[in-house]
VOLUM-336302 format. One line per field, with one value per residue (C-alpha): residue number from 1; x, y negated, z negated. Coordinates in nm, 2 decimals. Each point is the difference from the previous one (the first is absolute). Example, Ala and Ser with C-alpha at 12.3 -4.5 7.8 and 13.67 -1.06 7.14 Angstrom:
i	1 | 2
u	1.23 | 0.14
v	0.45 | -0.34
w	-0.78 | 0.07
END
This chain:
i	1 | 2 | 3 | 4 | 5 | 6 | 7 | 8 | 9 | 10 | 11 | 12 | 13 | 14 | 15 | 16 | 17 | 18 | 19 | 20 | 21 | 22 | 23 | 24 | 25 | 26 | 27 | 28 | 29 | 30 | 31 | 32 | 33 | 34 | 35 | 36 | 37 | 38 | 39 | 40 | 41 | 42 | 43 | 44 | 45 | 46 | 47 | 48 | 49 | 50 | 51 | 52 | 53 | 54 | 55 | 56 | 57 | 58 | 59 | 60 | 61 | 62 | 63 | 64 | 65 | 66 | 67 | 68 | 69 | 70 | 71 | 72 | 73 | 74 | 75 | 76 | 77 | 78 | 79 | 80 | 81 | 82 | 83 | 84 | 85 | 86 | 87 | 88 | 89 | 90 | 91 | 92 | 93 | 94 | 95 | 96 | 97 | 98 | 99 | 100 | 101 | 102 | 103 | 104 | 105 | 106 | 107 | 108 | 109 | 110 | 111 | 112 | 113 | 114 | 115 | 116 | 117 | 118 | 119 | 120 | 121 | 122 | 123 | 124 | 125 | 126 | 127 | 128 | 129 | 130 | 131 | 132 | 133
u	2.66 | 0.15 | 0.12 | -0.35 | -0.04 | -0.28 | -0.01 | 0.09 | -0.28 | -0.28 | 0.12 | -0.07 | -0.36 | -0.10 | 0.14 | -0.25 | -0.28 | 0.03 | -0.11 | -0.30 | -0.31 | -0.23 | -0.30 | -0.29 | 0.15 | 0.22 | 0.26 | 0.33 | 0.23 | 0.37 | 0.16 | 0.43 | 0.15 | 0.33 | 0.06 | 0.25 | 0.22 | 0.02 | -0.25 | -0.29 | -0.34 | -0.30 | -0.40 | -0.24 | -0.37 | -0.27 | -0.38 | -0.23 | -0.40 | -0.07 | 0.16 | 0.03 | 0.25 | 0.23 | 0.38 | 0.18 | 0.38 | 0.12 | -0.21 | 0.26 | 0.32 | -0.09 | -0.10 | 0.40 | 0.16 | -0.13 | 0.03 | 0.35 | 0.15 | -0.16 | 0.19 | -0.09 | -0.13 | 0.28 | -0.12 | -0.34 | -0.12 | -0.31 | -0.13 | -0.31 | -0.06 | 0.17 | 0.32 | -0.09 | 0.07 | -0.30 | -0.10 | -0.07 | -0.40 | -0.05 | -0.05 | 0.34 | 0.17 | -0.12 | 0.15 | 0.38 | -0.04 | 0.04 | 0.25 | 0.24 | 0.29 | 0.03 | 0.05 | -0.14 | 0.05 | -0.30 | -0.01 | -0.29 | -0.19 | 0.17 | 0.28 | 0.22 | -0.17 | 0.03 | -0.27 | -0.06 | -0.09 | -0.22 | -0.20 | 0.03 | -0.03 | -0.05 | -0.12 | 0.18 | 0.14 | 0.22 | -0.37 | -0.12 | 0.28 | -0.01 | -0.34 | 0.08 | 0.23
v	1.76 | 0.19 | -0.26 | -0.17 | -0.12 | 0.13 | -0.08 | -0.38 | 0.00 | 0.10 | -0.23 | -0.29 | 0.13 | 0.03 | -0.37 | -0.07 | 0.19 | -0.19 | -0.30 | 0.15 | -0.13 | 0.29 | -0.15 | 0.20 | 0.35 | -0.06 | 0.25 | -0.23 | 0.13 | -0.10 | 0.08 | -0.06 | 0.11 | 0.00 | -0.18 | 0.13 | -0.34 | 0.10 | -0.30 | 0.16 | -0.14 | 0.05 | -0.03 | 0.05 | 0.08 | -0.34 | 0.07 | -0.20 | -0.06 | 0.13 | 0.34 | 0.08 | -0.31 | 0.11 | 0.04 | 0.32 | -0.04 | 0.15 | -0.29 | -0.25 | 0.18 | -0.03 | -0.34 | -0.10 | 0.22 | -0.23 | -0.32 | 0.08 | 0.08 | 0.33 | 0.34 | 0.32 | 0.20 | 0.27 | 0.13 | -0.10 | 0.09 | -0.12 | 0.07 | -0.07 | -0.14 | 0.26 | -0.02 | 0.33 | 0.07 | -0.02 | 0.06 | -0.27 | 0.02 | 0.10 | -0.36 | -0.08 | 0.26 | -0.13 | -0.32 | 0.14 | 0.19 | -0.29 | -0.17 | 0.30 | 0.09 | 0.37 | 0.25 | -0.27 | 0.15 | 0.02 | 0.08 | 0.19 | 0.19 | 0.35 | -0.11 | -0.22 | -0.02 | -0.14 | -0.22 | 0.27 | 0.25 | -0.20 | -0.14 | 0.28 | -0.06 | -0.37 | -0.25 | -0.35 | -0.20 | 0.18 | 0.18 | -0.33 | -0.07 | 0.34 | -0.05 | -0.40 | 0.19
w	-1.26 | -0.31 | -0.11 | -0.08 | -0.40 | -0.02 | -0.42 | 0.13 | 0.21 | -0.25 | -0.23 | 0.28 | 0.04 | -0.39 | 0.03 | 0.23 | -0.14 | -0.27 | 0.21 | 0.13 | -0.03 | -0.04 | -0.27 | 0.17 | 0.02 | -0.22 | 0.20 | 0.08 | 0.25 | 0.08 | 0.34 | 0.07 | 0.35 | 0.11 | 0.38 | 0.28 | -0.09 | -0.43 | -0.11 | -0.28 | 0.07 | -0.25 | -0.05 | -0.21 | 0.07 | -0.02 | -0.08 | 0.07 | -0.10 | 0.33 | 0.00 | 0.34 | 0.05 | -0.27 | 0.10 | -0.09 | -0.11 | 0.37 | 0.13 | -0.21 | 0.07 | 0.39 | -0.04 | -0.19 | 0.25 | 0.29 | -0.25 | -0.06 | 0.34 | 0.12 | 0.09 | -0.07 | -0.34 | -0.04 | -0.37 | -0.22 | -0.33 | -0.14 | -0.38 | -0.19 | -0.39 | -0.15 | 0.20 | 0.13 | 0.38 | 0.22 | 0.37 | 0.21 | 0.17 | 0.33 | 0.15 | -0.19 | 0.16 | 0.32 | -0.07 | -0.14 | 0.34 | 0.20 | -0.16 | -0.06 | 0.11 | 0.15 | -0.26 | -0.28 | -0.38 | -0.20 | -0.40 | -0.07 | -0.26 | 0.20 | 0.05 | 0.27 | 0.31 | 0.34 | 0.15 | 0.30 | -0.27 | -0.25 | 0.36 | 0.26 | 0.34 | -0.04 | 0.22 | 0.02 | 0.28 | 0.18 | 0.12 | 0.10 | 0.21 | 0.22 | 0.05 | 0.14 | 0.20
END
């Protein structure tokens, strides 16, 4: 994983940030992850008059993983209007959760993370599956 552009990879999410579509809170956000097989994928957050059904940028970059062939999130950054590195929500970190690879790389405003430490003792479908069993 050191060998992660991480530079590369915030460059693919102000490109998408720039796409966003953010006219109530005016707050566009741009997500890029890296998946197990090299491919980028990207999203940007999508408001909506109704607020509660907007789509945040993770939501997106899920969405183009699965549209795209699927795998497994090995690195994400996401950034907000001013290109500056931001945090992804709870709920988004949820979502990166299940779609990560073990160990995933986050960029964060601390520093680079994995997704065990910016969501601690998770919950995601390997606990579904033991209690099936």
């Amino acid at each position: 994983m050191t060998d992660i552009d991480w530079e590369g990879l915030r460059t693919e999410a102000i490109s998408a940030m720039r796409r966003a579509y953010a006219p109530y809170s005016n707050y566009s956000v741009g997500a890029a992850a890296l998946v197990d097989d090299g491919r980028i994928v990207t999203g940007c957050n999508v408001e909506n008059a109704s607020y509660g059904v907007g789509l945040c940028a993770e939501c997106g970059l899920v969405s183009a993983l699965h549209m795209s062939g699927g795998g497994r999130l090995t690195a994400f950054v996401c950034v907000n209007g001013q290109e500056q590195i931001i945090m992804p929500c709870g709920r988004c970190r949820q979502l990166l959760y299940e779609h990560s690879a073990s160990g995933m790389l986050l960029h964060t405003v601390s520093g680079i993370r994995t997704i065990d430490e910016v969501l601690p003792d998770a919950f995601g479908p390997r606990d579904l599956e033991e209690a099936r069993a």
